[in-house]
C-alpha positions as CSV (number, residue, x, y, z in Angstrom):
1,X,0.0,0.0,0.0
2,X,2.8,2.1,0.6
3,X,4.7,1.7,-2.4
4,X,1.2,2.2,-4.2
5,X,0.8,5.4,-2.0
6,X,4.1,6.8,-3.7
7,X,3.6,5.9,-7.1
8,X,0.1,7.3,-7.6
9,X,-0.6,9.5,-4.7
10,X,-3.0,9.4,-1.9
11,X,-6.0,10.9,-3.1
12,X,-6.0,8.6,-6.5
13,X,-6.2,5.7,-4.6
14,X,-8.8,6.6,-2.4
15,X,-11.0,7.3,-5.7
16,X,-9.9,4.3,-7.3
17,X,-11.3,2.4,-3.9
18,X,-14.3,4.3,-3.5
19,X,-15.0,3.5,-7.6
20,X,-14.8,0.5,-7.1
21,X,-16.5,-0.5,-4.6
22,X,-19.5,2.0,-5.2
23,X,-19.6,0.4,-8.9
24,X,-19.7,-3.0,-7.1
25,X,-22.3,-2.5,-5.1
26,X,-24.5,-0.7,-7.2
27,X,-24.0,-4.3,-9.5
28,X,-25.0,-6.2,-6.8
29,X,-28.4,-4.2,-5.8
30,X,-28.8,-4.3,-10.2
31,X,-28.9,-0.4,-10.3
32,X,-26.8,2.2,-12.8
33,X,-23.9,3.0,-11.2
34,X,-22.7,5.6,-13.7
35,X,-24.3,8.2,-11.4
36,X,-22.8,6.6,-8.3
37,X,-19.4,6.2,-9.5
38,X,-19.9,10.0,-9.9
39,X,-21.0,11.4,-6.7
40,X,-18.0,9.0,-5.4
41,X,-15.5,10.9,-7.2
42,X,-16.7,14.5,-6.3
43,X,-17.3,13.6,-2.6
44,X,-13.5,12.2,-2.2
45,X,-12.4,15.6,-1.0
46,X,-8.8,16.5,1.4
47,X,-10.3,15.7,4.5
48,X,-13.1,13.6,6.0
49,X,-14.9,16.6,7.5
50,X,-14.7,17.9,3.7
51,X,-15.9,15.2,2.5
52,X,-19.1,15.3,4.7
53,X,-19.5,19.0,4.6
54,X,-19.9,18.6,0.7
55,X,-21.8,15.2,1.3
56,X,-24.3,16.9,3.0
57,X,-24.5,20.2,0.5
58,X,-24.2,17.5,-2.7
59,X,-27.2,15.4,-1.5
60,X,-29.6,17.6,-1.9
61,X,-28.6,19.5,-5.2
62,X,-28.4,16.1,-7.0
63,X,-32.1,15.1,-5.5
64,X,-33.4,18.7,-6.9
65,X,-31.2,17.7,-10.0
66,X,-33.1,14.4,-10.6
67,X,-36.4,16.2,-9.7
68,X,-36.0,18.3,-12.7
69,X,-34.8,15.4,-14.8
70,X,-37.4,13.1,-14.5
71,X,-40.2,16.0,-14.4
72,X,-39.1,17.9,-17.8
73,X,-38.3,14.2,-19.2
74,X,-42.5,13.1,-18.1
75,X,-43.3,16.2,-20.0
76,X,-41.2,16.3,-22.8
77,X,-39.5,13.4,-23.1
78,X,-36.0,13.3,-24.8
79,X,-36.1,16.9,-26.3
80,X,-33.7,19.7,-26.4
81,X,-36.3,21.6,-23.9
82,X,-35.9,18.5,-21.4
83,X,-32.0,19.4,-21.7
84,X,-32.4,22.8,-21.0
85,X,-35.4,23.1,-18.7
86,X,-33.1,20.8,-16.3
87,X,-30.1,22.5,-16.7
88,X,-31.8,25.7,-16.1
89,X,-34.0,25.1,-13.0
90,X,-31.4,22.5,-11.3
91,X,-29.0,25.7,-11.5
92,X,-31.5,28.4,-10.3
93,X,-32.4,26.6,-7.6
94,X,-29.2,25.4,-6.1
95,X,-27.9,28.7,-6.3
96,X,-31.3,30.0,-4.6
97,X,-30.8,27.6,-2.0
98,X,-27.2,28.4,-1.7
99,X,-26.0,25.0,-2.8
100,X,-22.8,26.5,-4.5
101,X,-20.6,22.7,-4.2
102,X,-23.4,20.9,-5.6
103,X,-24.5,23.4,-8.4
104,X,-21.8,21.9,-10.9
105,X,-22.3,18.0,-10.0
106,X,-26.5,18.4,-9.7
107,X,-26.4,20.2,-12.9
108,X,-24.4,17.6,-15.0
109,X,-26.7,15.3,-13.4
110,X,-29.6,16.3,-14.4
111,X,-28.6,16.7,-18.3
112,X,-27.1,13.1,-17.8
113,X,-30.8,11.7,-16.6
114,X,-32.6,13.2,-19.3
115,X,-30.9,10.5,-21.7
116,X,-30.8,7.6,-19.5
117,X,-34.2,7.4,-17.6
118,X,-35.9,4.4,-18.8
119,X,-39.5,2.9,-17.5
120,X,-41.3,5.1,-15.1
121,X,-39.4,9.1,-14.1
122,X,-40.7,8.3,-10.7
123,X,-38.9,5.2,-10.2
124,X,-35.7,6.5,-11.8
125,X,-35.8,9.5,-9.4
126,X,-35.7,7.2,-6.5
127,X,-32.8,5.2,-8.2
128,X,-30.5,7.9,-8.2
129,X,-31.3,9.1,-4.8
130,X,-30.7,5.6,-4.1
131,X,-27.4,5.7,-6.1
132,X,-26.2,8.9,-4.5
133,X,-26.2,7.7,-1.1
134,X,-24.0,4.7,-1.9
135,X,-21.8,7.3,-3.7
136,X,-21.4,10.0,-1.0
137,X,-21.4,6.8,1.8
138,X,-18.7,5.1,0.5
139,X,-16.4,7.7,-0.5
140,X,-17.0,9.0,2.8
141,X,-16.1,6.0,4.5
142,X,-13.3,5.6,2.0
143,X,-11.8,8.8,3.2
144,X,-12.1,7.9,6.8
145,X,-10.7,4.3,6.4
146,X,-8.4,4.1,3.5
147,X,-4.7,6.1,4.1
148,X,-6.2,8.8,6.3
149,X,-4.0,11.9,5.7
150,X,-1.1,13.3,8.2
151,X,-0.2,16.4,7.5
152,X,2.8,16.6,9.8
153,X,5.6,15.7,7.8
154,X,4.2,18.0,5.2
155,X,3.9,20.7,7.2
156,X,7.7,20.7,8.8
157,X,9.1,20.2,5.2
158,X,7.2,23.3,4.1
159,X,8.2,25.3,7.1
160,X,11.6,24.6,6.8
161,X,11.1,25.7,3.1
162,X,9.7,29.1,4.4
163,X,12.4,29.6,7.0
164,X,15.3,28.9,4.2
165,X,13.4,31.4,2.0
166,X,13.4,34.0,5.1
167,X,17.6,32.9,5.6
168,X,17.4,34.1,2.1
169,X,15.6,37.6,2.5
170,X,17.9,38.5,5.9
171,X,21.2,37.1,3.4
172,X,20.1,39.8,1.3
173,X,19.7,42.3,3.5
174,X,23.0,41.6,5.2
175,X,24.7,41.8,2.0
176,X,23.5,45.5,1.4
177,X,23.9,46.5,4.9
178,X,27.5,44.9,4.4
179,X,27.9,47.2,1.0
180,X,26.3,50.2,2.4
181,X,23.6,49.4,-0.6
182,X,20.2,49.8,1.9
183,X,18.3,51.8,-1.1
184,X,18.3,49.0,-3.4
185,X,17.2,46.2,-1.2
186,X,13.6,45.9,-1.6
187,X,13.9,45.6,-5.5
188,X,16.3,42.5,-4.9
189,X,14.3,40.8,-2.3
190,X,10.7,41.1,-3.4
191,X,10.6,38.1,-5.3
192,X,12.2,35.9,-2.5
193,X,9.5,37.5,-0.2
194,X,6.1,37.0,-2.2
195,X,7.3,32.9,-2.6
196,X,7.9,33.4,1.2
197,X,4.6,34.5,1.5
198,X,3.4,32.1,-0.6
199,X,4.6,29.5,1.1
200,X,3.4,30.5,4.7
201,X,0.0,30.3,2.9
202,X,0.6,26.7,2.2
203,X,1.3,25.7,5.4
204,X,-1.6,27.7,7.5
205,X,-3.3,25.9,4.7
206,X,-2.3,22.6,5.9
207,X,-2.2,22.7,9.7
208,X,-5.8,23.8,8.6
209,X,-6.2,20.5,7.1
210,X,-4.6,18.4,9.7
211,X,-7.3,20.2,12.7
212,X,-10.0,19.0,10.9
213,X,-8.8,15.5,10.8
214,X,-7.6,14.7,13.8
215,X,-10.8,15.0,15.4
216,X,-11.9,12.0,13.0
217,X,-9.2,10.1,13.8
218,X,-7.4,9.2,17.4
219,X,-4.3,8.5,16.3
220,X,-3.7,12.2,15.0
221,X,-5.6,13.5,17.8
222,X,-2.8,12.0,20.1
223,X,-0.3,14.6,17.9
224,X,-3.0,17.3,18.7
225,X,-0.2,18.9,21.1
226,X,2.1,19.0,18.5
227,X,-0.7,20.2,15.5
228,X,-0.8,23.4,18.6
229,X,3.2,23.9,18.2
230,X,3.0,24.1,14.7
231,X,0.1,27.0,15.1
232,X,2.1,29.0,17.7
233,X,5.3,28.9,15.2
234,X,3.3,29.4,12.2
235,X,2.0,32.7,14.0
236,X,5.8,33.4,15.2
237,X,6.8,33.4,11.5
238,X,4.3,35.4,10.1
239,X,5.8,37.9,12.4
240,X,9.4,37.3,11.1
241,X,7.9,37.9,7.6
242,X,6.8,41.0,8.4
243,X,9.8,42.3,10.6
244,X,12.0,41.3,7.5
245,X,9.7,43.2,5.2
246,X,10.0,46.5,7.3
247,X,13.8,45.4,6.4
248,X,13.3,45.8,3.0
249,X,11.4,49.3,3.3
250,X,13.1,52.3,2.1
251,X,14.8,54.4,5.0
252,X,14.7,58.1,5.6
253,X,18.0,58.7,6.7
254,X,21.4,56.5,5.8
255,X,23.4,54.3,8.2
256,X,25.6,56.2,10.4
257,X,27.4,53.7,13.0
258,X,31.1,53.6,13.5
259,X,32.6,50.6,11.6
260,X,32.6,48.4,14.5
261,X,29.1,49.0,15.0
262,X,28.5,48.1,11.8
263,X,30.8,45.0,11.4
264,X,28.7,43.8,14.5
265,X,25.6,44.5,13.5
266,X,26.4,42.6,10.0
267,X,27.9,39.9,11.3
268,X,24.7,39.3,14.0
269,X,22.4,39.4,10.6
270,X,24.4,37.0,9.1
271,X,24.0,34.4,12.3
272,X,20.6,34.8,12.2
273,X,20.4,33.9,8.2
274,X,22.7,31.0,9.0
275,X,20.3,29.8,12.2
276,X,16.9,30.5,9.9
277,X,18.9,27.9,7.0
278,X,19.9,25.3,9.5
279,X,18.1,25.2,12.4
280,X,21.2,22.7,13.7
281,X,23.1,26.1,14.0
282,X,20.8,27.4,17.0
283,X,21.9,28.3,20.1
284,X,20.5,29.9,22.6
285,X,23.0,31.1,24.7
286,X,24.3,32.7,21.2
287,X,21.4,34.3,20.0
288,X,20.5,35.9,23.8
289,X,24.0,37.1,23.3
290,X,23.3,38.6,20.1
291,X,20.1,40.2,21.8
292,X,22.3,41.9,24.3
293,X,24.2,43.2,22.4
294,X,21.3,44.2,19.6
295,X,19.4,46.1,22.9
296,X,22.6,47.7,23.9
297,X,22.9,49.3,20.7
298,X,19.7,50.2,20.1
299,X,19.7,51.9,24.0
300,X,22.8,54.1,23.0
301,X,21.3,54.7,19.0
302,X,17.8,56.2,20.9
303,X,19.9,58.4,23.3
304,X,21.1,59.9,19.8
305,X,17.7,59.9,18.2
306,X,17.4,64.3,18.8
307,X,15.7,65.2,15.3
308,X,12.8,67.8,14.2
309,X,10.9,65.4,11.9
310,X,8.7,62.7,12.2
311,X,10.4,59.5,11.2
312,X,13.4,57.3,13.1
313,X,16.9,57.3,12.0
314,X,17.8,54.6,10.1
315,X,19.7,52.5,12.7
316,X,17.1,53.0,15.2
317,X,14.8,51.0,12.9
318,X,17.2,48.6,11.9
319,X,17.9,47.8,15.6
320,X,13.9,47.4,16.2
321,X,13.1,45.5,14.2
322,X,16.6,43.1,14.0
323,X,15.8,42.7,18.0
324,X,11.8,41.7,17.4
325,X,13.1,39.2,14.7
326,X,16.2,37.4,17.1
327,X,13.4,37.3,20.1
328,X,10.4,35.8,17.7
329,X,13.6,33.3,16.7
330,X,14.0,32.1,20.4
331,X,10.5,31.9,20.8
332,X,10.8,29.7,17.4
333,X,12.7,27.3,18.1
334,X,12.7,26.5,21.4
335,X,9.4,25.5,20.7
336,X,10.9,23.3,18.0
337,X,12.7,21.7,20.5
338,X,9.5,21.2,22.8
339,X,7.8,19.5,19.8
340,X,10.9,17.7,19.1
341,X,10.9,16.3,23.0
342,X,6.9,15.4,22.0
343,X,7.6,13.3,19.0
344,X,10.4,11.1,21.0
């Protein structure tokens, strides 16, 4: 199953399962499956709550579906006005009824019907109700039995991605501060930062989808403490996204430390890139170091800050936000270590 699971991917064998065995059964009770098989590949769907949250929106727009159908077909038999009289009412009403993930699949449906109803429309409406239980059933049960998704590994393989891609931004940034090149940073780094972005998407996206199955299933329920980690650091990375941003934003006024200052100040950026690339490299001790001696700069850059206008010197904010990014980066990963402890 596992070599299966590689080859053709989770989700495509959960269909291939639920086809199956909806086409099976609906050969044993001597009923169409066509319609069925169907509603069993719509309803396969990321997550079991998905799966019955659509279930139960899907139902109904596929009854109203085969309503119309075998109504317009008693009327007017197989006629271009059956085809669109279906289509049109199945569509108004779903949408009336706010039925929005079963408009598409009840609609199809109905057009579909008009061609095969055969004997009495009555009869063949209670067929395909019939047949789109078994569907939405068994693809249901399908999703909750078969390969039931973990998220997890996804999830820290993605983070990491992010956190390379935000070792990236700050390499970027160190380089200019290095080169006294601050002006032309955000024109460097804004493709690096929307794929960041992008990518922190992806994972609220998933931890999203791991929430709503772990309360389907106990053994990712028992990881529920470590689904919580992975919220708390997603949140603590958002943040470092957006203290790297202000980074990136143009300055009012140029860097004006002494060239210790500045050598320091570079060489703590380029720890923290090195730490964001390879979590291996953190240390504690190291990076409180590197917030003492950020604060302490900052304290003696503020005692300077005596100016008429109404924006901070440019190694005030620097300092800022440098500090707010090495704190969110303890916070970070010393609760990778806790989930780390969890997982042993």
């Amino acid at each position: 199953m596992q070599l299966l699971k590689t080859f053709f991917g989770r989700r495509i064998l959960k269909t291939s399962v639920a086809v199956f065995i909806t086409a099976f059964i609906c050969q044993w009770l001597n009923i169409p499956a066509v319609f069925a098989v169907m509603t069993a590949i719509v309803t396969i769907e990321p997550t079991v709550q998905d799966s019955i949250k659509k279930g139960l929106v899907r139902f109904p727009a596929s009854a109203i579906g085969s309503f119309y159908a075998a109504s317009f077909f008693y009327l007017f038999q197989i006629s271009p006005l059956s085809y669109a009289l279906a289509s049109l009412f199945t569509i108004v009403t779903c949408y009336k009824l706010k039925l929005f993930d079963g408009l598409l699949v009840a609609t199809l449906t109905s057009v579909a019907m008009v061609y095969v109803i055969e004997g009495s429309p009555v009869d063949a409406f209670f067929v395909r109700l019939l047949t789109t239980t078994i569907g939405l059933s068994v693809s249901t049960l399908v999703n909750f039995i078969v390969l039931p998704p973990n998220y997890l590994k996804q999830i820290n393989t993605t983070m990491d991605e992010v956190l390379k891609l935000a070792s990236v931004d700050l390499a970027v940034f160190a380089n200019s501060l290095r080169h006294h090149e601050l002006d032309d940073i955000q024109a460097q780094s804004k493709k690096v930062f929307d794929t960041f972005q992008e990518r922190l998407l992806k994972v609220e996206s998933l931890i999203l989808d791991q929430q709503k199955e772990s309360r389907y299933h106990t053994q990712l329920y028992k990881k529920k403490a470590n689904i919580d980690i992975e919220l708390k650091q997603l949140h603590m990375v958002k943040l470092m996204h957006y203290h790297i941003g202000n980074l990136t934003m143009p300055l009012h006024t140029e860097v004006e430390w002494d060239e210790p200052t500045h050598q320091t100040v570079t060489q703590i950026v380029d720890e923290l890139s090195a730490v964001l690339h390879d979590p291996d490299h953190f240390d504690l001790n190291q990076l409180e170091q590197h917030l003492k001696t950020l604060n302490h700069t900052f304290s003696q850059s503020a005692k300077r800050e005596v100016t008429l206008v109404d924006y901070l010197h440019a190694e005030t904010v620097v300092l800022y936000e440098l500090i707010q990014l090495t704190e969110l980066m303890v916070y970070y990963f010393t609760l990778e270590e806790s989930e780390d402890a969890l997982s042993t």
